[in-house]
PDB file of N, CA, C, O and CB in Angstrom:
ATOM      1  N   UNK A   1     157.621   8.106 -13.026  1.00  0.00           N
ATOM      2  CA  UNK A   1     156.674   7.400 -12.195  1.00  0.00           C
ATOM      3  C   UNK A   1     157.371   6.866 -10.943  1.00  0.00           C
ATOM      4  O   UNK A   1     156.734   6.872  -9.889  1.00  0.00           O
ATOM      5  CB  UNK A   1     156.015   6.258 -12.982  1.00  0.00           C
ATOM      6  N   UNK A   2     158.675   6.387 -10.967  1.00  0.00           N
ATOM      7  CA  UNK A   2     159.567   5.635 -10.112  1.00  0.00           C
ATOM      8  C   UNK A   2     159.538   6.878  -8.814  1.00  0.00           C
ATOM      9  O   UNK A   2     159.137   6.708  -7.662  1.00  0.00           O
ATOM     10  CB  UNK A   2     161.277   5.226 -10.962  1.00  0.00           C
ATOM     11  N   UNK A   3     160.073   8.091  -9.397  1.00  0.00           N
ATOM     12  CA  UNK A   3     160.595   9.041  -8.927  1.00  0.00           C
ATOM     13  C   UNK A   3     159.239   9.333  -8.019  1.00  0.00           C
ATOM     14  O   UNK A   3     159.176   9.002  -6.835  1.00  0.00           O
ATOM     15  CB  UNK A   3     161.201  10.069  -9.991  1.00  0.00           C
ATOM     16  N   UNK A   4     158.215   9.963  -8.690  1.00  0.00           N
ATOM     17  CA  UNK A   4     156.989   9.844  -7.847  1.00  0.00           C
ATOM     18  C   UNK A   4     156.283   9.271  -6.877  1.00  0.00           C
ATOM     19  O   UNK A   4     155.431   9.773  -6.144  1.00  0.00           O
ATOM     20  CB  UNK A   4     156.460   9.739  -8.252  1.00  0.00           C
ATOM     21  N   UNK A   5     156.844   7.798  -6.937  1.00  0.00           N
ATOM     22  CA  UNK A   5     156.789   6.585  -6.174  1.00  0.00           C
ATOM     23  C   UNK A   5     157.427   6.732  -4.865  1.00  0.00           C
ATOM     24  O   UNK A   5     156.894   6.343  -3.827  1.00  0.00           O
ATOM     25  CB  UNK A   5     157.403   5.491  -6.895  1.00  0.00           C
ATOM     26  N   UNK A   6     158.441   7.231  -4.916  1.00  0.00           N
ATOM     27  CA  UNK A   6     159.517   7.291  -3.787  1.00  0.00           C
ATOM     28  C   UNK A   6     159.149   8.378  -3.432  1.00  0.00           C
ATOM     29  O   UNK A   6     159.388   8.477  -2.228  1.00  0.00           O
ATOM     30  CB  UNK A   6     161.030   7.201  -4.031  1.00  0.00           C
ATOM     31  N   UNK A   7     158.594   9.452  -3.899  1.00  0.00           N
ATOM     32  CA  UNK A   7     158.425  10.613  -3.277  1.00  0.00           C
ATOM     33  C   UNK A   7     156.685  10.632  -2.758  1.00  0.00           C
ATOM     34  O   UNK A   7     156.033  11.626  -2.440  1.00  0.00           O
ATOM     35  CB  UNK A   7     158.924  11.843  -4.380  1.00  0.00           C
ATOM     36  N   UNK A   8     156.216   9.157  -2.804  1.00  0.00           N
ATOM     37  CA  UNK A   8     154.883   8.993  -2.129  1.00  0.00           C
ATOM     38  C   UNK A   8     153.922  10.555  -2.779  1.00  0.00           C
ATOM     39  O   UNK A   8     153.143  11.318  -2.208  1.00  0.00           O
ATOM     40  CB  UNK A   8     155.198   8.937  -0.088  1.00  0.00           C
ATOM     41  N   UNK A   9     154.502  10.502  -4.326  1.00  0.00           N
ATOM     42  CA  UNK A   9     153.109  11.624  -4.374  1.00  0.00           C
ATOM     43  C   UNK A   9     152.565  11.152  -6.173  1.00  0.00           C
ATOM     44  O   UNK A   9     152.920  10.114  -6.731  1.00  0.00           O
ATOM     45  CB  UNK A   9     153.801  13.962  -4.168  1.00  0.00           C
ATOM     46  N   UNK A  10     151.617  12.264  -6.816  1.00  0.00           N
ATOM     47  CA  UNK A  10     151.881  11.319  -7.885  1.00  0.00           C
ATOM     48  C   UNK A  10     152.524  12.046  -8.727  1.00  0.00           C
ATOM     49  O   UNK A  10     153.310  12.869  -8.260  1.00  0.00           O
ATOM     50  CB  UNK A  10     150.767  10.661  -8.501  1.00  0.00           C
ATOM     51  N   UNK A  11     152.387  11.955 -10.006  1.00  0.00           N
ATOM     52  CA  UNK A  11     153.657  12.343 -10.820  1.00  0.00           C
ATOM     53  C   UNK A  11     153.089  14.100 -11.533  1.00  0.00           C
ATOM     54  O   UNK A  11     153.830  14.969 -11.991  1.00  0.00           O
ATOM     55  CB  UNK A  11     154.013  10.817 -12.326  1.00  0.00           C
ATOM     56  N   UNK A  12     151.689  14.137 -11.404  1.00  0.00           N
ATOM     57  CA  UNK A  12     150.535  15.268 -11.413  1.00  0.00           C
ATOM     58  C   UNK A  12     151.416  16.535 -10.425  1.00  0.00           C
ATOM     59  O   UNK A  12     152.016  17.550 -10.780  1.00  0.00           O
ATOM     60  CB  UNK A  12     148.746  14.566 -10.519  1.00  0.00           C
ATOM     61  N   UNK A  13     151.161  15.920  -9.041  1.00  0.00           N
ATOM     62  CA  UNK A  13     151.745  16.835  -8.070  1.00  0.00           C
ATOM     63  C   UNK A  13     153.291  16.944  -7.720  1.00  0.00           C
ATOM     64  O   UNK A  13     153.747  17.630  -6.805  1.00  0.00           O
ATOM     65  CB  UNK A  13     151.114  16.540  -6.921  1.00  0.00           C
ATOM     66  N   UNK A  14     153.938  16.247  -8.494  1.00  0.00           N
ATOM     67  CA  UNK A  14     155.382  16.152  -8.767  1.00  0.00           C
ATOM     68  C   UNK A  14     155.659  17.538  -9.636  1.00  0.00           C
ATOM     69  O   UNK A  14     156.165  18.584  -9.231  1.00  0.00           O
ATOM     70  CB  UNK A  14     155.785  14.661  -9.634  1.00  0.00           C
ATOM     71  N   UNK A  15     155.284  17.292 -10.641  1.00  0.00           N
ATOM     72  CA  UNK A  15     155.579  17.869 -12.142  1.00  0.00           C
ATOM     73  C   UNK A  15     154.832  19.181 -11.882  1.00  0.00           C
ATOM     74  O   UNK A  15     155.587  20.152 -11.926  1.00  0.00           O
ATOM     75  CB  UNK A  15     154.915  16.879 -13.611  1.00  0.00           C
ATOM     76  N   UNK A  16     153.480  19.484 -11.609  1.00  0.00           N
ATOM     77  CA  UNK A  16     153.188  20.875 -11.553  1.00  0.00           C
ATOM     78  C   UNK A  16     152.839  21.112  -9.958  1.00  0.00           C
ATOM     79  O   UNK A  16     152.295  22.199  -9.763  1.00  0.00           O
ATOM     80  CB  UNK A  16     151.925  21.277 -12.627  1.00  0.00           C
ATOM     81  N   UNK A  17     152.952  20.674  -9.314  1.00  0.00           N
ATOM     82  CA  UNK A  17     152.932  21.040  -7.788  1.00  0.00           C
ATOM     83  C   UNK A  17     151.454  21.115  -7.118  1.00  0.00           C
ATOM     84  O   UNK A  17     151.246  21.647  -6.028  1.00  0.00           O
ATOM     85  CB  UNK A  17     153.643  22.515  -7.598  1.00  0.00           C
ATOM     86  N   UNK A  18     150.328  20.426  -8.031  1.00  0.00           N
ATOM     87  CA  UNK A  18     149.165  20.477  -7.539  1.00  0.00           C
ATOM     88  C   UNK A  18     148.686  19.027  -7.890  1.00  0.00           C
ATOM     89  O   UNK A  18     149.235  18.215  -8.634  1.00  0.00           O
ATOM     90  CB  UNK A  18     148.358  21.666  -8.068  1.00  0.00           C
ATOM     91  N   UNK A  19     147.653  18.914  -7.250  1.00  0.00           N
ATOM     92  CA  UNK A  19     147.407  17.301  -7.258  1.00  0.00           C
ATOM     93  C   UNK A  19     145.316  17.285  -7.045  1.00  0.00           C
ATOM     94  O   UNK A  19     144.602  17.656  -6.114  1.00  0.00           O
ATOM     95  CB  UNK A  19     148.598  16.354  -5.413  1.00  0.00           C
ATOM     96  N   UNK A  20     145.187  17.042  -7.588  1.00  0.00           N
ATOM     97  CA  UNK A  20     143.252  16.435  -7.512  1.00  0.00           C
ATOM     98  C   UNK A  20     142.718  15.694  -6.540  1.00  0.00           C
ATOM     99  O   UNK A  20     143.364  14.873  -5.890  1.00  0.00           O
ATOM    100  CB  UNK A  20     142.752  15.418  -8.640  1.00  0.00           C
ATOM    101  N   UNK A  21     141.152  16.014  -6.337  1.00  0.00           N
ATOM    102  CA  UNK A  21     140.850  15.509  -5.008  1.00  0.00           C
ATOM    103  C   UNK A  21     140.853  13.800  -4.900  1.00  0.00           C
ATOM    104  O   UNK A  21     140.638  13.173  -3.863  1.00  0.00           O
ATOM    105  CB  UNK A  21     139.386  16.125  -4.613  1.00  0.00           C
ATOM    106  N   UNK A  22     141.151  13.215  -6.238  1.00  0.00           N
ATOM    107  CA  UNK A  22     141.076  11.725  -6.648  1.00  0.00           C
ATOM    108  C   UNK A  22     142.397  11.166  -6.234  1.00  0.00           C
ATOM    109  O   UNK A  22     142.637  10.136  -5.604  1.00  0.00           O
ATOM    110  CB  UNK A  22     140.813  11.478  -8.276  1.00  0.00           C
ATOM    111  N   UNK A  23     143.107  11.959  -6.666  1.00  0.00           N
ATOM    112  CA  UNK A  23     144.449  11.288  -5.958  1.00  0.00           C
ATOM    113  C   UNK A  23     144.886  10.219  -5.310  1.00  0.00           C
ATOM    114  O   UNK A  23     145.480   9.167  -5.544  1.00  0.00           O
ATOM    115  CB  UNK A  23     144.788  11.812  -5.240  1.00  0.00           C
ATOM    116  N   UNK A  24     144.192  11.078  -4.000  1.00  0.00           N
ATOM    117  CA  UNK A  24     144.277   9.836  -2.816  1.00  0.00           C
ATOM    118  C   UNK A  24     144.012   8.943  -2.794  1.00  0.00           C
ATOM    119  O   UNK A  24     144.589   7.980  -2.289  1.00  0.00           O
ATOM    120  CB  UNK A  24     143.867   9.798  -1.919  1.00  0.00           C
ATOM    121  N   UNK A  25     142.638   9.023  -3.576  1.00  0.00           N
ATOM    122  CA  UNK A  25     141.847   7.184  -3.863  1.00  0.00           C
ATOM    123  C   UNK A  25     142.792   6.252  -4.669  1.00  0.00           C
ATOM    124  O   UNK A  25     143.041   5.071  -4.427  1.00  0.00           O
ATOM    125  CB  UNK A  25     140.179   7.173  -5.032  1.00  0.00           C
ATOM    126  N   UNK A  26     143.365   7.189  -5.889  1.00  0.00           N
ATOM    127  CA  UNK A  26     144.082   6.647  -7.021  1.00  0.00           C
ATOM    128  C   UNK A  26     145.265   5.839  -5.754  1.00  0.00           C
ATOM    129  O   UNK A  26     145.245   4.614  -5.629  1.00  0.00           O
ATOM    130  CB  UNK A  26     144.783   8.086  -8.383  1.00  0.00           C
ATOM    131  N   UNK A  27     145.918   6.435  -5.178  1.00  0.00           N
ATOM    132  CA  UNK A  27     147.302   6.670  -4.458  1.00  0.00           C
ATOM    133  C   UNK A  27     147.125   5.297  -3.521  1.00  0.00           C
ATOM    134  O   UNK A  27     148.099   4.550  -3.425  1.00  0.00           O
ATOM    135  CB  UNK A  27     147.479   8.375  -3.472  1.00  0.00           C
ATOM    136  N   UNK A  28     145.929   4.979  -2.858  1.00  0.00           N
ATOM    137  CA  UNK A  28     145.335   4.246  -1.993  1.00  0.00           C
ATOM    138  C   UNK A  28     145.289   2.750  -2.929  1.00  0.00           C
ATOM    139  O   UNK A  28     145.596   1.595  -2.631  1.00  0.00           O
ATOM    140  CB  UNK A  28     143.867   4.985  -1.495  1.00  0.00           C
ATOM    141  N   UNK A  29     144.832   3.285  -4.007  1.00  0.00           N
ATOM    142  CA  UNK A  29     144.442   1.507  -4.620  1.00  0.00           C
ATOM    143  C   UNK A  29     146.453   1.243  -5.580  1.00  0.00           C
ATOM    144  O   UNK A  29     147.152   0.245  -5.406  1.00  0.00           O
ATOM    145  CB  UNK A  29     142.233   1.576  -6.593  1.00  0.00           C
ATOM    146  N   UNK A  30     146.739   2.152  -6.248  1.00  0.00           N
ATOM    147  CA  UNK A  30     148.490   1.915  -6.521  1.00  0.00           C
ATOM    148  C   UNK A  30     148.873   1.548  -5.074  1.00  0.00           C
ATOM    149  O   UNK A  30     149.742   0.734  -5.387  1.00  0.00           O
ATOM    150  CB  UNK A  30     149.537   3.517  -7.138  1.00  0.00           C
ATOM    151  N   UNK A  31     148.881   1.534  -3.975  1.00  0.00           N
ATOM    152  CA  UNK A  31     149.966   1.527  -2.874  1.00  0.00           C
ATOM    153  C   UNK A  31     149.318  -0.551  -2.599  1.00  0.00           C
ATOM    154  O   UNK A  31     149.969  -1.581  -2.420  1.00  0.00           O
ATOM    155  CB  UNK A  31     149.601   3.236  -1.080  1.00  0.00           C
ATOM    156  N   UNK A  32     147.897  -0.299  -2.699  1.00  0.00           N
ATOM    157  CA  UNK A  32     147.597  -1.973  -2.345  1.00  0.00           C
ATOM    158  C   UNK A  32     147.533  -2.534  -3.871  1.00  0.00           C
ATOM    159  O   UNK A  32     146.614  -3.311  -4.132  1.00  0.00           O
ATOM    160  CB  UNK A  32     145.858  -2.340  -1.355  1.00  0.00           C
ATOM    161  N   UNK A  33     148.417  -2.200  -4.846  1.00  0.00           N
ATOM    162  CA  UNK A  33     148.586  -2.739  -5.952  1.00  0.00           C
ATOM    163  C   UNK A  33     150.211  -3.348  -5.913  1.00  0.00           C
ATOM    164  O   UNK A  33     150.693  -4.423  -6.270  1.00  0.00           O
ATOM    165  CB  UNK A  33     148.209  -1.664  -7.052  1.00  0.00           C
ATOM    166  N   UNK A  34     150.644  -2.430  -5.458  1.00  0.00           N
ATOM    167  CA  UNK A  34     152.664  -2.888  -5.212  1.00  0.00           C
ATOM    168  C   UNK A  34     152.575  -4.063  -5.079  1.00  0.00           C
ATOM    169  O   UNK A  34     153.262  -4.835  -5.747  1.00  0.00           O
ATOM    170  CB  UNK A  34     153.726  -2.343  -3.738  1.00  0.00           C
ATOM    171  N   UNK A  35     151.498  -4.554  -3.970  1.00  0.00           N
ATOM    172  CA  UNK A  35     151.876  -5.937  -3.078  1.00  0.00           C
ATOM    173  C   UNK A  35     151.441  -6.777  -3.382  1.00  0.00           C
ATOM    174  O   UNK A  35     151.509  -7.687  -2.556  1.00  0.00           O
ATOM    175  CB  UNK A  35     151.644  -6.109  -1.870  1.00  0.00           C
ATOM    176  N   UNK A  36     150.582  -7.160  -4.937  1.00  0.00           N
ATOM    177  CA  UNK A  36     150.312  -7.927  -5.516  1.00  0.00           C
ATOM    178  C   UNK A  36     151.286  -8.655  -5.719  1.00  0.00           C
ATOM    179  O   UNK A  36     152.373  -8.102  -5.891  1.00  0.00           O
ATOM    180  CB  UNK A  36     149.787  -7.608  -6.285  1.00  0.00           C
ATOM    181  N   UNK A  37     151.172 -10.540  -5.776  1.00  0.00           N
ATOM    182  CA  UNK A  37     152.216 -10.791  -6.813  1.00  0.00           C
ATOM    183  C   UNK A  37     151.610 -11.106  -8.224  1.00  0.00           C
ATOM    184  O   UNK A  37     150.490 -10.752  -8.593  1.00  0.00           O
ATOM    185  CB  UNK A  37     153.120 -11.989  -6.358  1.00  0.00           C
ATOM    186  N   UNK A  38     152.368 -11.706  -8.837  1.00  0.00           N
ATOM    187  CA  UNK A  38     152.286 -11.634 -10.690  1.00  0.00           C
ATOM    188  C   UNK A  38     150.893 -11.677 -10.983  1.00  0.00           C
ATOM    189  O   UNK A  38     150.152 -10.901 -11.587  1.00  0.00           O
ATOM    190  CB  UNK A  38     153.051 -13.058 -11.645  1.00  0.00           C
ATOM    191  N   UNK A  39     150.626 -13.313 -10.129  1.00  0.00           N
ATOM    192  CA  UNK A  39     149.737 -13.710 -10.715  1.00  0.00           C
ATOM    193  C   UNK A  39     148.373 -12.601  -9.755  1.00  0.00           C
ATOM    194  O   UNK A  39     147.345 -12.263 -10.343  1.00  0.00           O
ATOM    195  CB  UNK A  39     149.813 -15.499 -10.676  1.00  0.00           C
ATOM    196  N   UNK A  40     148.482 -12.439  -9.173  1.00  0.00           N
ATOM    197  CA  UNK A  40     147.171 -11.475  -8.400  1.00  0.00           C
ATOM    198  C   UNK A  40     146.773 -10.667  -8.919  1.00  0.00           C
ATOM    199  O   UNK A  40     145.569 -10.411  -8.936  1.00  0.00           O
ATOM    200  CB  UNK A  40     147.298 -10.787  -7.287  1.00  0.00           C
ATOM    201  N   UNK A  41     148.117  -9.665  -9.818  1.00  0.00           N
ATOM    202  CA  UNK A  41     148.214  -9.135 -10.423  1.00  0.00           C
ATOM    203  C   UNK A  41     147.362  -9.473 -11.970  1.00  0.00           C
ATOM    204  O   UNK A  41     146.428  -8.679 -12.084  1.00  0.00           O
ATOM    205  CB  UNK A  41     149.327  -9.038 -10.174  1.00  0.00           C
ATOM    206  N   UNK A  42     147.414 -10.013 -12.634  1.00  0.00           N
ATOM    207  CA  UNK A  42     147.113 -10.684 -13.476  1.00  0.00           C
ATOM    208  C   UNK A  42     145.769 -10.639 -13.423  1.00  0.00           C
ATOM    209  O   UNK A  42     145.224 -10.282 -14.467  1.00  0.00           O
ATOM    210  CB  UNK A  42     147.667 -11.757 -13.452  1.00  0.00           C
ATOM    211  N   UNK A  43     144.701 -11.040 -12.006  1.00  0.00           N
ATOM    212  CA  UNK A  43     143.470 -11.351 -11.995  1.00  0.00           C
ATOM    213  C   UNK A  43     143.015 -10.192 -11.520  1.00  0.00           C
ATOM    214  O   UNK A  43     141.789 -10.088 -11.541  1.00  0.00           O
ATOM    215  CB  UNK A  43     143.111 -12.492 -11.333  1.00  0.00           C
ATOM    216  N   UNK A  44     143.722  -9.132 -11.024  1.00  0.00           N
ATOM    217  CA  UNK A  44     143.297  -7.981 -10.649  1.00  0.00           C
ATOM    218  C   UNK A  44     142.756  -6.876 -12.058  1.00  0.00           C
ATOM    219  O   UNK A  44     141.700  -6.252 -12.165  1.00  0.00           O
ATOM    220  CB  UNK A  44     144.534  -7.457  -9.764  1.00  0.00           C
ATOM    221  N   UNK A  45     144.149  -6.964 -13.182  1.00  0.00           N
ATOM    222  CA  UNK A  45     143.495  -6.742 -14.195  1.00  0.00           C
ATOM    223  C   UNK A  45     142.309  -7.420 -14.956  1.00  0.00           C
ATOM    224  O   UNK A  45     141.595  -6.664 -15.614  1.00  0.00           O
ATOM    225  CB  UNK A  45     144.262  -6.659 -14.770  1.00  0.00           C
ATOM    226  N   UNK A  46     142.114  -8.302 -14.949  1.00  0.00           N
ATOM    227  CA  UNK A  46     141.528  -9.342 -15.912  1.00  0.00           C
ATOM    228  C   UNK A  46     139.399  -8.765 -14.861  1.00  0.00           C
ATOM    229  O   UNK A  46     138.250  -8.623 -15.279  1.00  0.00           O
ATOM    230  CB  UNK A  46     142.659 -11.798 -15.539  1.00  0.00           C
ATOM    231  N   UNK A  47     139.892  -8.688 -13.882  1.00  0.00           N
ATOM    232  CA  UNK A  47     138.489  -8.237 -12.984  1.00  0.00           C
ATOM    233  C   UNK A  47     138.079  -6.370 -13.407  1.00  0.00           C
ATOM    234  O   UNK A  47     137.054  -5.773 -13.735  1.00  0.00           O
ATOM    235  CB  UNK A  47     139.001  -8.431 -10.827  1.00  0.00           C
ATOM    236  N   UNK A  48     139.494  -5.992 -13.170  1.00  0.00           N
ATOM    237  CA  UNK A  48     139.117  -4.784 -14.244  1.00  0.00           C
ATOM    238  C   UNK A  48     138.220  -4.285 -15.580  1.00  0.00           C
ATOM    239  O   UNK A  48     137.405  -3.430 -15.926  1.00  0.00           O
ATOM    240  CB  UNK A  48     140.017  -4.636 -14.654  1.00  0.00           C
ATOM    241  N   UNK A  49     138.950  -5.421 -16.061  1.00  0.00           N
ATOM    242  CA  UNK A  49     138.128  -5.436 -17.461  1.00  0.00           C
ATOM    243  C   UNK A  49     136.822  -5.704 -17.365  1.00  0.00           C
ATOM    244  O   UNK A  49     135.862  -5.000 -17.678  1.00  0.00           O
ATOM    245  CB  UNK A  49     138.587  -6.413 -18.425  1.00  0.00           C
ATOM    246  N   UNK A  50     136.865  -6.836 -16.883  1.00  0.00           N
ATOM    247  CA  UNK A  50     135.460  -7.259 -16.408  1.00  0.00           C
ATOM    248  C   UNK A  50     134.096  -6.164 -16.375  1.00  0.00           C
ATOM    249  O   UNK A  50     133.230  -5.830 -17.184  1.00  0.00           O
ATOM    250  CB  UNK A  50     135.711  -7.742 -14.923  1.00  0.00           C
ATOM    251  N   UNK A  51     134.492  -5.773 -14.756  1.00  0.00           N
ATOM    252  CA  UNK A  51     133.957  -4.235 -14.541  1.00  0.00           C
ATOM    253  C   UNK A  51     133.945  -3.421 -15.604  1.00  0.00           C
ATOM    254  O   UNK A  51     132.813  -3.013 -15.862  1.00  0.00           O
ATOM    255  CB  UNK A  51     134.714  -3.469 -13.602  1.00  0.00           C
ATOM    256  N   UNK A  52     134.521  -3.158 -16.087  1.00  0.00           N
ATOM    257  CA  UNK A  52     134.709  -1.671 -17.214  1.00  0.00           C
ATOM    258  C   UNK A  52     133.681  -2.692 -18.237  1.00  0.00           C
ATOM    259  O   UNK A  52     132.964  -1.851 -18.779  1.00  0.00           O
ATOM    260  CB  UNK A  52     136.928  -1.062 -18.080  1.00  0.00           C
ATOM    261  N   UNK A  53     133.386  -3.637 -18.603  1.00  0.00           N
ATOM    262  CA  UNK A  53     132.969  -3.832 -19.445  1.00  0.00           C
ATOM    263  C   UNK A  53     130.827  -3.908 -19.237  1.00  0.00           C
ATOM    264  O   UNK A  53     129.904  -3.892 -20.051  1.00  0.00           O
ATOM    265  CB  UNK A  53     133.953  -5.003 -19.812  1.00  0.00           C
ATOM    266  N   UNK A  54     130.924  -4.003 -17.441  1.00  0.00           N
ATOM    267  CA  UNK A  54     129.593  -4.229 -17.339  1.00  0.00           C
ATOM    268  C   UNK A  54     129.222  -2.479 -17.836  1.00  0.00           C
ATOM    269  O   UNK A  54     129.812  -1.415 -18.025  1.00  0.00           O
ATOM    270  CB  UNK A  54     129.078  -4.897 -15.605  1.00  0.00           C
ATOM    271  N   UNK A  55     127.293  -3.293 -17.896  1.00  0.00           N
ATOM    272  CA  UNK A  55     126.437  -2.132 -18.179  1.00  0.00           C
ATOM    273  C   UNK A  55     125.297  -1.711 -16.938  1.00  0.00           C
ATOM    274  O   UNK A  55     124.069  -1.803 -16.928  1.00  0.00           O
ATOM    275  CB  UNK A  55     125.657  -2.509 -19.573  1.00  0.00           C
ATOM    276  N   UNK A  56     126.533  -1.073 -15.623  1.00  0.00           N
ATOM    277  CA  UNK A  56     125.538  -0.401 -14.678  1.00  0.00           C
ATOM    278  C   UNK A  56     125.168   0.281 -14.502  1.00  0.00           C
ATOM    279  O   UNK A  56     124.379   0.329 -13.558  1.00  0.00           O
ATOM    280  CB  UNK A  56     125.479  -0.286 -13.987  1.00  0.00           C
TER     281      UNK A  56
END
């Protein structure tokens, strides 16, 4: 994952050399995830759940 990280791709298009049209989105919300700190972090998951748990 580290390795992937540094090589700004994900570990999908690392490992077999092709990558999905989601990616980017994925790639987009990990890159404004780094700069969380702990605790942001923390409420970022906890809002996750949240979401995943509604019925929309």
């Amino acid at each position: 994952m580290r390795l992937a990280a540094a090589l700004d791709t994900t570990p999908d298009e690392f490992l077999v050399g092709t990558a999905r049209h989601e990616d980017e989105a994925w790639r987009d919300v990990a890159e404004g995830l780094r700069t969380l700190t702990p605790g942001q972090l923390e409420l970022t998951r906890n809002f996750i759940r949240w979401v995943a748990e509604q019925k929309l």
